[in-house]
C-alpha positions in Angstrom: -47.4 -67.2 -51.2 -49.5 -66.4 -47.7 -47.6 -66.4 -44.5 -47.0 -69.4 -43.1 -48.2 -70.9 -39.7 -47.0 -70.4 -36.5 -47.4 -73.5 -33.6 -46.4 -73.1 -30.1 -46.2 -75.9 -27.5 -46.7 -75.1 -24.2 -46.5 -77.9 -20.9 -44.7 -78.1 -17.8 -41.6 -79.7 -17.5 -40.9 -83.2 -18.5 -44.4 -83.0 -20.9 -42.8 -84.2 -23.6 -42.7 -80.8 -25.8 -39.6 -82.0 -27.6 -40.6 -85.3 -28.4 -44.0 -84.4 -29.9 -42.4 -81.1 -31.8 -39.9 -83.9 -33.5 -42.8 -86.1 -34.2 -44.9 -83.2 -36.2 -41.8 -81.4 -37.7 -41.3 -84.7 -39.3 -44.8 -85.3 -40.6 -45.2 -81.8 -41.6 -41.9 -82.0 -43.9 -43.4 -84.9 -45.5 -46.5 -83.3 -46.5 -44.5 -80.7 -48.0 -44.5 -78.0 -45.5 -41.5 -75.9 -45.0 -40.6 -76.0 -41.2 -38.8 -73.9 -38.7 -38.3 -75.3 -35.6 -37.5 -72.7 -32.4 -37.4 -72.7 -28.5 -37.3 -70.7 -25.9 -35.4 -69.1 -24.0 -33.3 -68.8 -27.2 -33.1 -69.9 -30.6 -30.9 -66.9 -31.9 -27.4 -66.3 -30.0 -28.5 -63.5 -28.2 -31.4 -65.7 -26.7 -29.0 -68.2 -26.0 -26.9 -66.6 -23.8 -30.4 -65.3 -21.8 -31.1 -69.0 -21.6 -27.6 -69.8 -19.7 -28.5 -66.9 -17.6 -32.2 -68.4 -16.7 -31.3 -72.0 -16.3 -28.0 -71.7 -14.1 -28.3 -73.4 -10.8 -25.8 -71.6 -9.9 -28.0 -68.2 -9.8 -30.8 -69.1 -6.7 -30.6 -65.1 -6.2 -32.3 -64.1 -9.5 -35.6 -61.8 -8.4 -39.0 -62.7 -10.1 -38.8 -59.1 -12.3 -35.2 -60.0 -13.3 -36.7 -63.4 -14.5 -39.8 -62.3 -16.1 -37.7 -59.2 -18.3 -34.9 -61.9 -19.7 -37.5 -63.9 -20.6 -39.2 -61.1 -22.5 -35.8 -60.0 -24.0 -35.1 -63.3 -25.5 -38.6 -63.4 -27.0 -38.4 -60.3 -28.7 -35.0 -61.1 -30.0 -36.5 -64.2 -31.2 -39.7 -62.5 -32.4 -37.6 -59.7 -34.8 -34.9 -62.2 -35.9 -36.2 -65.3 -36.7 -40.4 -65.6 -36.2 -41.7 -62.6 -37.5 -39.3 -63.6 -41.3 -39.9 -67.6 -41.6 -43.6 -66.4 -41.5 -43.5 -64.3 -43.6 -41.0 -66.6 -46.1 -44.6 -69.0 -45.9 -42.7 -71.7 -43.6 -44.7 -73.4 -40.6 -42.7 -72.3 -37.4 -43.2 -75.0 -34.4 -41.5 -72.8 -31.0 -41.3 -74.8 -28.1 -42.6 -72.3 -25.6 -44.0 -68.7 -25.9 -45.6 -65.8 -24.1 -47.8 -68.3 -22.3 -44.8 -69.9 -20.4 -44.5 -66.6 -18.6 -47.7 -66.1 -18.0 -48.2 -69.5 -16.7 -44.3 -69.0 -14.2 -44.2 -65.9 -13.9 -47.7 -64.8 -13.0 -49.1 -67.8 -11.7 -46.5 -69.8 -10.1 -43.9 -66.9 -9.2 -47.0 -64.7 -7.7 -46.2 -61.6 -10.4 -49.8 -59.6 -11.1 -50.7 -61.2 -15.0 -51.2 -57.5 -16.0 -47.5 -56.8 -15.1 -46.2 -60.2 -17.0 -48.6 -59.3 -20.1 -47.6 -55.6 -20.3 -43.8 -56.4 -20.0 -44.2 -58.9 -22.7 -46.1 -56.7 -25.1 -43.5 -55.3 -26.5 -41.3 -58.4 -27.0 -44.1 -59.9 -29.1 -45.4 -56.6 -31.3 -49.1 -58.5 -31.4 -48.0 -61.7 -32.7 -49.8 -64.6 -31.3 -50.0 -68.4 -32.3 -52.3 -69.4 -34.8 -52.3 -72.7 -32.8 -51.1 -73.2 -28.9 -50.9 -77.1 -28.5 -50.8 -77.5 -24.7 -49.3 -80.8 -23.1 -51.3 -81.2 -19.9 -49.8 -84.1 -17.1 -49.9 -84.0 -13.5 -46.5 -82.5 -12.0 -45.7 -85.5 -10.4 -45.3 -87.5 -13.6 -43.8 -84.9 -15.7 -41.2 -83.9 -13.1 -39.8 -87.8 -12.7 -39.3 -87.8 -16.8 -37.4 -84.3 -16.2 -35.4 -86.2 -13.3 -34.9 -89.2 -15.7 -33.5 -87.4 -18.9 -31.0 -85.0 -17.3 -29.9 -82.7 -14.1 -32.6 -80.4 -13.5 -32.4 -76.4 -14.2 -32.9 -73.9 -12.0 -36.4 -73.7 -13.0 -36.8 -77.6 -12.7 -35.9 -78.0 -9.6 -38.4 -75.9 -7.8 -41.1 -77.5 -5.6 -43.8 -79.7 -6.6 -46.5 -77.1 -5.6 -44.6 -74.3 -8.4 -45.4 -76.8 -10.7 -48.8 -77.3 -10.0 -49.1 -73.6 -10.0 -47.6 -73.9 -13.7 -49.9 -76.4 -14.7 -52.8 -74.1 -13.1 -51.8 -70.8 -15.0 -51.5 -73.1 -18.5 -55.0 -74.6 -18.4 -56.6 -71.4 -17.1 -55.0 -69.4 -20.3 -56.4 -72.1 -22.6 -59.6 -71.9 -20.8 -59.5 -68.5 -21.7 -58.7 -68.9 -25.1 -59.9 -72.1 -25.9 -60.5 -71.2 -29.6 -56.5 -70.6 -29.6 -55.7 -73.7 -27.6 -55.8 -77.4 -28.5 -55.4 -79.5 -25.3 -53.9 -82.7 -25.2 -53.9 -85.6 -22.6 -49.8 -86.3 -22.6 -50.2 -89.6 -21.3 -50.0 -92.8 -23.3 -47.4 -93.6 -26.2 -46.0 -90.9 -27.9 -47.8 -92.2 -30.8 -51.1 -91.6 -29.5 -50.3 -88.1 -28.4 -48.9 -87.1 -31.8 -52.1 -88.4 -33.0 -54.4 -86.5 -30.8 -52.1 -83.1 -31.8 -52.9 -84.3 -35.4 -56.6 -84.5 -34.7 -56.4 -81.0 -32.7 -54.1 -79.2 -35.6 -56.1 -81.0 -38.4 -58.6 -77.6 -39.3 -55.2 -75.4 -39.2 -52.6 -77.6 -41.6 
């Protein structure tokens, strides 16, 4: 048995991440593929306390560093504890989130030098990368009223329009860089038609 795949989605808020990893988590179990679904910040109990920590309202006074190093804590706790063995076990691993959500907040939109974010992740992820990054790509504007829609918004959501464009920004220069790693998809339209454009996108991988 080789090792299995590993998927990230990546998008600002209110892309519709969740949606379209349910959508391919289901069709990948009915081909047969053996799935394991993770997020970020968390997925193990470690990262999920981090997570309560980055998403708290509550905690405006949180510095940039202290954002970008819990972010890179729950990653590598994620990485050791649950990545790095469902790979190797042969299963597909979707995470919603990875490395590129820090470049892409804390480098572009918080104002951190990449170099600092990269080398403090580094690390966290011991060399692993995505076989496949499948980005969401919306305007700001849209995706923030769906994240007003479904719930109270996070510390994180709740930061001005212009962060999120920032976001957005730091995502699709990343996957310009990288566009062999990257799949792109248009997030507007039915969810339907984008889980068949992530289909069309992951088609040479699965």
């Amino acid at each position: 048995m080789g090792p299995g795949k590993f998927i990230t989605f990546e998008g600002i808020e209110g892309s519709g991440k969740s949606t379209q990893i349910d959508m391919l988590h289901k069709h990948l179990e009915l081909r047969g593929h053996q799935v394991h679904r993770l997020r970020e910040p968390g997925g193990t109990a470690v990262g999920d306390r981090i997570r309560a920590i980055l998403l708290d309202p509550a905690l405006s006074e949180m510095t940039d560093i202290t954002e970008m190093l819990l972010f890179a804590a729950s990653r590598a706790q994620l990485i050791r504890q649950e990545v790095r063995p469902a790979l190797a076990a042969g299963k597909t691993v979707l995470c919603d989130r990875f490395v590129y959500s820090s470049l892409a907040y804390q480098a572009y939109a918080r104002g951190l030098p990449v170099a600092t974010v990269r080398a403090a992740n580094a690390p966290a992820i011991e060399g692993l990368l995505p076989d496949k990054v499948v980005l969401l790509d919306l305007p700001p504007n849209v995706a923030l009223q769906r994240a007003k829609a479904r719930a109270a918004l996070d510390r994180i959501e709740a930061e001005a329009l212009s962060f999120h464009e920032a976001v957005r920004r730091g995502f699709l220069e990343e996957a310009e860089a990288d566009s062999d790693r990257f799949c792109v998809i248009l997030a507007e339209g039915s969810p339907e038609d984008i889980h068949g454009r992530i289909l069309d996108g992951l088609e040479a991988l699965l």
